[in-house]
C-alpha positions as CSV (number, residue, x, y, z in Angstrom):
1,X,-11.2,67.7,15.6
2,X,-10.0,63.9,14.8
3,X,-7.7,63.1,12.1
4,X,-10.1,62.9,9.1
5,X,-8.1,63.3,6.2
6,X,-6.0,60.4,4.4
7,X,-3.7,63.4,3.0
8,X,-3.1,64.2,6.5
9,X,-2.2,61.1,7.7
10,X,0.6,59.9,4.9
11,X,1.8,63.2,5.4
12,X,5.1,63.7,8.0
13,X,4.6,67.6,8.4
14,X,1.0,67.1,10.2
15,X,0.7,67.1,13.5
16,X,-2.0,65.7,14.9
17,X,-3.7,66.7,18.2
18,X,-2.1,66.1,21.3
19,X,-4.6,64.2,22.8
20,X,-3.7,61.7,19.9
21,X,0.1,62.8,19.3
22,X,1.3,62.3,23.1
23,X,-0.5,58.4,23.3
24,X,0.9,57.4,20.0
25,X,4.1,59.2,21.0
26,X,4.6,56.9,24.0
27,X,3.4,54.1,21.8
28,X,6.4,54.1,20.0
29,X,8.6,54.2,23.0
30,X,7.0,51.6,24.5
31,X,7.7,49.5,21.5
32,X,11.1,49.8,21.6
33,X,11.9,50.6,25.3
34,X,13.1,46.9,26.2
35,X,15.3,46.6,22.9
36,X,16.6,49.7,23.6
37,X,17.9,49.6,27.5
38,X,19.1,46.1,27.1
39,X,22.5,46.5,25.2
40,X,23.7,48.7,27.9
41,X,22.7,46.2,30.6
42,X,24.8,43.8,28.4
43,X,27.4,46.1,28.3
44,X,27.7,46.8,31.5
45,X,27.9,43.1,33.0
46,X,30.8,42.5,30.3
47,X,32.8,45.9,32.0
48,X,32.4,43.8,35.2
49,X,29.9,46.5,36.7
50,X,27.1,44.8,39.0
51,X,23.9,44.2,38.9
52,X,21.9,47.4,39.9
53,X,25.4,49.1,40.4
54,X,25.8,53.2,39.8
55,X,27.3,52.8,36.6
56,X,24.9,50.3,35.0
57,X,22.1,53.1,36.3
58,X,24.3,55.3,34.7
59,X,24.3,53.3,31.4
60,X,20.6,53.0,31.4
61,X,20.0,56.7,31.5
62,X,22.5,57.9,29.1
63,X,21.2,55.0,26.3
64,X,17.3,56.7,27.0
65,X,18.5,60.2,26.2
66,X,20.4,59.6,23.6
67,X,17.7,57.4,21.9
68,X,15.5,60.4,22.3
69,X,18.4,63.1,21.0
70,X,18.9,60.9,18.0
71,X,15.2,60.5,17.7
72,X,14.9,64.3,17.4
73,X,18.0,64.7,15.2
74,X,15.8,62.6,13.0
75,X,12.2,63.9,13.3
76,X,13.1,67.5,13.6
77,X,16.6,68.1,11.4
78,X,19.8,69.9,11.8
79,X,20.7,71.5,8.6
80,X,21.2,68.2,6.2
81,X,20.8,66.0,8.9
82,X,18.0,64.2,9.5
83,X,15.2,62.4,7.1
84,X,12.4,64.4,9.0
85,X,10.7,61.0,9.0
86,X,9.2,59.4,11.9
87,X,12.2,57.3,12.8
88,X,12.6,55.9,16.3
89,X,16.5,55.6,16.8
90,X,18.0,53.1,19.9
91,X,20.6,51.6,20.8
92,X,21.5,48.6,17.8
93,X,21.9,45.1,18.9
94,X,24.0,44.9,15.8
95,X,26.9,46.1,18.0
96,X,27.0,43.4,21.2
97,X,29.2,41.2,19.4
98,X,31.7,43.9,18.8
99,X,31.5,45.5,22.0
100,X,31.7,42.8,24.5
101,X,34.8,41.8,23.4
102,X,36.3,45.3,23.3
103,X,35.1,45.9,26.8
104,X,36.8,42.4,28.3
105,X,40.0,42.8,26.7
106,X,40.8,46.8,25.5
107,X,38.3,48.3,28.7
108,X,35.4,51.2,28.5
109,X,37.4,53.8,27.4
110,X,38.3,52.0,24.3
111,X,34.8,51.0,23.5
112,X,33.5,54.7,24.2
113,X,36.6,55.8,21.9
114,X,35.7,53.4,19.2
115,X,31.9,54.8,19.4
116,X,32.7,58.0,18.5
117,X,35.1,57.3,15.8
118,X,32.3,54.8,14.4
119,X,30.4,57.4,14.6
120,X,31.7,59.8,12.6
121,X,32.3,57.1,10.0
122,X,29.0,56.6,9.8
123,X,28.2,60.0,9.6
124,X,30.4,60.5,6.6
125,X,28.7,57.8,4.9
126,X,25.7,59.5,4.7
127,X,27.3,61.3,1.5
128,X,27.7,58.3,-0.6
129,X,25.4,55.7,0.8
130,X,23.2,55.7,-2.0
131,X,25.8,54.1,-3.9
132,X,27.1,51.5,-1.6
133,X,23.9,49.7,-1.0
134,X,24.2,47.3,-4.1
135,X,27.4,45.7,-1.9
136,X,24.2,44.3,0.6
137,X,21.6,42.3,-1.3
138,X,19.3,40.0,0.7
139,X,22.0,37.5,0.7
140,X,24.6,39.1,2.6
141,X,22.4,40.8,5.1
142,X,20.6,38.0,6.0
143,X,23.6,36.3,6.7
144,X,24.3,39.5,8.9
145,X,21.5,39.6,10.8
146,X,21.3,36.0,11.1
147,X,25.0,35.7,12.7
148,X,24.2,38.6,15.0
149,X,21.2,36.6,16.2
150,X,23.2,33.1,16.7
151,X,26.0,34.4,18.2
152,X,23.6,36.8,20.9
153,X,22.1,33.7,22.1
154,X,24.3,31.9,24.3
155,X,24.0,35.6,26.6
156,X,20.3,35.4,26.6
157,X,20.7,31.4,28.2
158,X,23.4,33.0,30.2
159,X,21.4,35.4,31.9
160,X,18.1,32.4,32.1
161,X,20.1,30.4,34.2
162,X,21.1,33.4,36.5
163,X,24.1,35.2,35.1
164,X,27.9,34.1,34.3
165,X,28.4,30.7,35.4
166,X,31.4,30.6,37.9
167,X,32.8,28.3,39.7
168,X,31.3,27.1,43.0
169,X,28.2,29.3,42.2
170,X,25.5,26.6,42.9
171,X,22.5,29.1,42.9
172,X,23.3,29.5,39.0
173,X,21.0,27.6,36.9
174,X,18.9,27.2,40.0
175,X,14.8,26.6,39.3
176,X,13.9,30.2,40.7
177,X,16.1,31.5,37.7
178,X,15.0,29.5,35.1
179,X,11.0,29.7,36.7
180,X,11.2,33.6,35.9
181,X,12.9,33.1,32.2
182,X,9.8,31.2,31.4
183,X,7.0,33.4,32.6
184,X,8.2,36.0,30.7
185,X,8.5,33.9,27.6
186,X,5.4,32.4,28.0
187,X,3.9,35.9,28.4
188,X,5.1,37.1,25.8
189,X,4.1,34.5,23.3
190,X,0.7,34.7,24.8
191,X,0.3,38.3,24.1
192,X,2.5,38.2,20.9
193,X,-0.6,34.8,19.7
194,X,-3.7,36.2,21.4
195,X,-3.5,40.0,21.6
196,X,-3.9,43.1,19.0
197,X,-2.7,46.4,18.9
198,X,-0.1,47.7,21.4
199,X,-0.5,45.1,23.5
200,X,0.6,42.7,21.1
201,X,3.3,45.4,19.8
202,X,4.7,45.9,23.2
203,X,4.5,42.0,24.4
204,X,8.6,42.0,25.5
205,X,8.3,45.1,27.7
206,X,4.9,44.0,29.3
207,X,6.2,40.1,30.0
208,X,9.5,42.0,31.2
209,X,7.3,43.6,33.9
210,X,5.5,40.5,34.6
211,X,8.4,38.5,35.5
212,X,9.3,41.7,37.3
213,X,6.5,42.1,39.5
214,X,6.4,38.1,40.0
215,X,10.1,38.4,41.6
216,X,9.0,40.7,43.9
217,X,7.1,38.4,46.2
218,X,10.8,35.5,45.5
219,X,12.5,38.1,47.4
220,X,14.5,38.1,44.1
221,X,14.0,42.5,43.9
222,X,15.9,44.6,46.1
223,X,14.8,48.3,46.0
224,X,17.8,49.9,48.0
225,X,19.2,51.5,45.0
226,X,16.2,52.8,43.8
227,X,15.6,54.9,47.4
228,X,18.7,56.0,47.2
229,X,19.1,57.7,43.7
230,X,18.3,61.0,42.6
231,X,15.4,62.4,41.2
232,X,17.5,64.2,38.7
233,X,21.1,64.4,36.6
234,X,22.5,65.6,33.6
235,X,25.2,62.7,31.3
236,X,28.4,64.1,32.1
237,X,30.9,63.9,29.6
238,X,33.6,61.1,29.2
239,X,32.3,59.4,31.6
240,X,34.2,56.3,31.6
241,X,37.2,57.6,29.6
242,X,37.9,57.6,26.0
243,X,40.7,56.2,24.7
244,X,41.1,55.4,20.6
245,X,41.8,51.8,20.5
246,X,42.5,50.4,16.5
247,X,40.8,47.4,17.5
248,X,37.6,48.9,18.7
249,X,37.6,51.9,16.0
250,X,37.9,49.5,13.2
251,X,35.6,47.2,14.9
252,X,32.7,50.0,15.1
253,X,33.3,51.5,11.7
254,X,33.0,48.4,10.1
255,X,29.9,47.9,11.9
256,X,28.7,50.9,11.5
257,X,28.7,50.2,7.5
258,X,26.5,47.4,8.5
259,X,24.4,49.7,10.7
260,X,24.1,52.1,7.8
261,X,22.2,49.9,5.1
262,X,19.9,48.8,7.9
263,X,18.7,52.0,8.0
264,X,18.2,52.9,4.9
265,X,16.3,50.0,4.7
266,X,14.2,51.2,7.9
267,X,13.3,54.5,5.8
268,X,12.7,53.2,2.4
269,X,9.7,51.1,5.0
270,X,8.7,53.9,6.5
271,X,8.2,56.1,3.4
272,X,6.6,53.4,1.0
273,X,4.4,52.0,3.8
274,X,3.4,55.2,5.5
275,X,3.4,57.6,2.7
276,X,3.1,55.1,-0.4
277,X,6.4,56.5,-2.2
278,X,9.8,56.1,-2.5
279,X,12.5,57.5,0.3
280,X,14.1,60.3,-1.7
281,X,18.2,60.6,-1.5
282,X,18.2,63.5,0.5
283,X,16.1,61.4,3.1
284,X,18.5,58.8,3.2
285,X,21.5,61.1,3.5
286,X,20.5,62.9,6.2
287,X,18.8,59.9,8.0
288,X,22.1,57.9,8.0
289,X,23.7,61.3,9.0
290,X,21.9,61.7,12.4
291,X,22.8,58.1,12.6
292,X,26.4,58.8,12.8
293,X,25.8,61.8,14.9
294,X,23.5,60.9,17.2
295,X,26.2,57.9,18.3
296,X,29.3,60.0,18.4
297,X,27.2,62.0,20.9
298,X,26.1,59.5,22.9
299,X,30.2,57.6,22.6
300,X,31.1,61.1,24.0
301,X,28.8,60.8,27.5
302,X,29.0,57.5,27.7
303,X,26.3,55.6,25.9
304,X,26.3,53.3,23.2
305,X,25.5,53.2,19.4
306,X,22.6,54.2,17.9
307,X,20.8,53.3,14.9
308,X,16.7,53.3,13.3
309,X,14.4,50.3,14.7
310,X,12.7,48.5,12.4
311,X,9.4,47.9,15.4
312,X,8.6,51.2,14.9
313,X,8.6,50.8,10.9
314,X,5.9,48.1,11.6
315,X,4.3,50.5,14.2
316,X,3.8,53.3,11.5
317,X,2.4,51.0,9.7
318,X,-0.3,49.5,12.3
319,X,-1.8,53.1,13.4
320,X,-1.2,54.9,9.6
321,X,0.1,58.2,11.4
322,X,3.0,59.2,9.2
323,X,3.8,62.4,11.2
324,X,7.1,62.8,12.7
325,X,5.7,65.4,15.1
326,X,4.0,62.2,16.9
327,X,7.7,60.5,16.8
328,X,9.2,63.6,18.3
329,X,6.7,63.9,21.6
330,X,8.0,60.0,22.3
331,X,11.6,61.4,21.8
332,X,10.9,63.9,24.4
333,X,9.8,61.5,26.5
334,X,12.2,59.3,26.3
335,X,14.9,62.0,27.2
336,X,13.3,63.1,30.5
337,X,13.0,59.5,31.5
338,X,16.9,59.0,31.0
339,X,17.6,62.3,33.2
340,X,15.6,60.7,36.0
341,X,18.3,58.3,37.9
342,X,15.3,56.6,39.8
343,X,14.2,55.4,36.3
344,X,17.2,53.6,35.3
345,X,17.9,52.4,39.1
346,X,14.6,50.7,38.6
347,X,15.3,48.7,35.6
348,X,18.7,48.2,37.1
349,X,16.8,46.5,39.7
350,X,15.2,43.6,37.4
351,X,16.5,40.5,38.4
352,X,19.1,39.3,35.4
353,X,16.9,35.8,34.9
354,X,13.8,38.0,33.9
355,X,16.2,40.1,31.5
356,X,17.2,36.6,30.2
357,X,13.7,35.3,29.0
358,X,13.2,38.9,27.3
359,X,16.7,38.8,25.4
360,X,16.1,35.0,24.5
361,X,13.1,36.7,22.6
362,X,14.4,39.4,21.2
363,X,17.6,37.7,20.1
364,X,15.7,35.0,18.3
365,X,13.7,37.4,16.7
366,X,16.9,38.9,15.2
367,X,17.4,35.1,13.8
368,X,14.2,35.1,12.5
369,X,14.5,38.2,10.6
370,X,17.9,36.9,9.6
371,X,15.7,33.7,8.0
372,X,12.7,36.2,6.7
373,X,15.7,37.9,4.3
374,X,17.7,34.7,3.4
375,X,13.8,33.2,2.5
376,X,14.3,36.0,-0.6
377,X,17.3,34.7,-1.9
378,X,17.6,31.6,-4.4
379,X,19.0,29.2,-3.1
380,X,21.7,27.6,-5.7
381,X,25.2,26.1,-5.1
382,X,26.8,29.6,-4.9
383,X,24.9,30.9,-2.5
384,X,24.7,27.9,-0.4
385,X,28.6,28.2,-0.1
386,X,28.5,31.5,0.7
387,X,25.8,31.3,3.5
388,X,27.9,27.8,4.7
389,X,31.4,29.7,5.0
390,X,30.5,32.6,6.4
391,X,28.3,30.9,9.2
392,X,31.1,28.1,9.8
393,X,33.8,30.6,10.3
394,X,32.3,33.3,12.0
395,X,30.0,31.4,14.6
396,X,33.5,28.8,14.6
397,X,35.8,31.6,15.8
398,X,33.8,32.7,18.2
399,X,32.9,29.8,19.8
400,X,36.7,28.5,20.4
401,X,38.7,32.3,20.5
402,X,41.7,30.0,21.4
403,X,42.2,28.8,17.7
404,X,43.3,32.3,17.2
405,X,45.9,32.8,20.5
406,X,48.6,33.2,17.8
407,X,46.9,36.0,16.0
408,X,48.1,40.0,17.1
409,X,45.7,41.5,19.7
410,X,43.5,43.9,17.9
411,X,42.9,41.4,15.0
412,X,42.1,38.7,17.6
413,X,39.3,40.7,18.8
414,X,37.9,41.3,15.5
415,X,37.6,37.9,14.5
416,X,37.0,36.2,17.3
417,X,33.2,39.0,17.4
418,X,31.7,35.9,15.4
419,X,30.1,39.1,13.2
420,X,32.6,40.8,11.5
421,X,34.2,38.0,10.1
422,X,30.7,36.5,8.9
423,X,29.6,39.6,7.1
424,X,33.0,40.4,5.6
425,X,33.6,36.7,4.3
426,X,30.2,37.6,3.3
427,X,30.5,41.0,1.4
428,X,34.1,39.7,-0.3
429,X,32.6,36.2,-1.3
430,X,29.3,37.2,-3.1
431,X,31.3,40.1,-4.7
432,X,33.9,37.5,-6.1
433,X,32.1,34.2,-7.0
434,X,31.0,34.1,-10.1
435,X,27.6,32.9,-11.2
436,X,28.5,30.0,-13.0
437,X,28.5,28.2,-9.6
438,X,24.8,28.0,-10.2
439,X,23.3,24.7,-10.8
């Protein structure tokens, strides 16, 4: 029998048939399957790892299962963690700014080291978060996710024009490149314009292919490494090392405060637009609890952190199936696709120009919904400073790191993320000027 009953559907204990689970199930994967495998590409070009090479392969499987683990720490509950929601956890694009500076100057065993730290932070947050949300009106994160957006760009144009421009490298910004960048942008506005449904849902992951399958013919795909991984391994821990750099762990926990209101905002969504009511505090503990966990699990093998995506919010809402049952059949899948090498060799093997016309997407869709939350905000003198000083300082700093060669090491790296010094100068400013700076 079909799902009939509107009880049934707003409620997250029902599981629906599995002819109807396991499709929406991969539904929600497929939404978030390119947003979620593309930090760790990132990642790993920033480490100085190749294109394609083991370790990026690596990278790519461990971020897959540990979506899915932190998917069913979510879905299905450990003790008090958990919101037993249908929340779709991957890797946070919050986090690039912070991490590819860690990795170029402190290495990956710092970075892994700061992930698990971060990750305990943000696990212990879970216990008063309820309370800290007032520090994070629209204002602020806006300003947040706008900055993460901006300063994410210049990577995506990067990767367009064929990867990191070097010296005596003609082939980069070559038309081939830049040819592949556009289909898959034009793609995926054309699906995003003039489809429905999944289609329209999924547009990124599908244009990615597109460009992918185009490339093929360029002679810009070798297959080599995909013949010649396995069809099967487990993460293995501390991978790349761990090693507790101050930089990195102070880097990640701030971040991860950041990381934190993002999802409770991701389950207040999902329960007032799913199930018509209000997130209760015991959902919003435990769901920023298996945040916390699920990254200092996936720091400890390797991978990177985790947090709620807000596609899958928007998902919920499209098909109206509240269960978290039909959540936890995409985790699964997601987990068995990161234990399959071949899988992650495979998206290894996209050429980086058709990764660069997806992340130019993506990334100015995290500017977008950076403008979306500022377009809530009233915009008098006071804020307009705010919004002004934090943009010109943070986006400043990281566009000319040299202004700070004078600064210690580990606070160099901080400020010169573009993101931490935007949302603290943020954070400190609307907490300290007054409102009689209104017109």
């Amino acid at each position: 029998m079909g799902i009939t009953r509107s009880e049934d559907l707003r409620n997250p204990d029902y599981l629906p048939p599995l002819g109807q689970s396991i499709p929406l199930g991969i539904q929600h994967v497929l939404a978030m399957f390119a947003s979620n495998v593309t930090p760790a590409i990132i990642v790993a070009l920033a480490a100085g790892f190749s294109f394609g090479s083991a370790e990026m392969v690596y990278m790519i499987q461990i971020v897959m299962v540990f979506a899915g683990i932190s998917t069913l720490l979510q879905t299905i509950g450990l003790g008090p963690v958990g919101a037993r929601l249908p929340i779709v956890q991957g890797t946070s694009f919050a986090f690039i700014p912070i991490m590819i500076p860690i990795v170029k100057t402190a290495g990956m065993a710092a970075l892994f080291g700061g992930v698990i730290v971060g990750g305990i932070f943000h696990f212990c947050l879970g216990t008063v978060i309820g309370r800290m949300r007032n520090l994070l009106p629209p204002l602020v994160t806006g300003i947040v996710v706008l900055t993460i957006g901006l300063a994410l760009i210049p990577v995506g144009v990067k990767y367009a024009a064929g990867g990191v421009p070097l010296m005596g490298k003609p082939e980069f910004g070559a038309l081939n490149h830049w040819a592949l960048a556009l289909i898959v942008i034009v793609v995926t506005m054309g699906l995003k314009f003039f489809t429905k449904g999944m289609t329209s849902t999924a547009a990124v992951l599908i244009a990615l292919i597109v460009g992918y399958v185009v490339a093929i013919p360029m002679g810009m795909v070798n297959f080599g490494k995909v013949g010649s991984a396995a069809w099967f391994s487990v993460p293995s821990p501390m991978k790349f090392g761990v090693e507790f750099n101050m930089a990195a762990i102070i880097g990640m926990c701030l971040m991860s405060f950041v990381s934190a209101i993002e999802t409770v905002g991701d389950i207040s969504g999902i329960t007032k637009g799913g199930a018509g009511r209000e997130a209760t505090d015991k959902e919003i503990a435990g769901g920023t609890m298996a945040d916390g966990l699920g990254t200092a699990l996936s720091g400890l093998f390797g991978g990177l952190p985790n947090t709620s995506f807000s596609q899958n919010v928007g998902l919920i809402s499209m098909t109206g199936v509240m269960s978290r049952h039909v959540v936890t059949f995409g985790a699964l899948f997601l987990v068995c696709a990161g234990l399959i090498p071949k899988v992650g060799a495979l998206i290894a093997a996209m050429p980086i120009s058709v990764l660069g016309g997806g992340v130019i997407v993506m990334f100015g869709m995290v500017v977008s919904a950076g403008v979306t939350m500022l377009s809530d905000v009233i915009w008098n003198r006071r804020n307009m400073l705010i919004l002004a000083i934090s943009l010109s300082i943070g986006l400043g700093l990281q566009a000319v790191p040299e202004a700070l060669q004078h600064v210690p090491g580990t606070l160099k790296i901080l400020l010169t993320s573009g993101i931490l010094p935007a949302a603290i100068l943020a954070i400190v400013l609307n907490m300290i000027l007054p409102e009689s700076l209104d017109d």
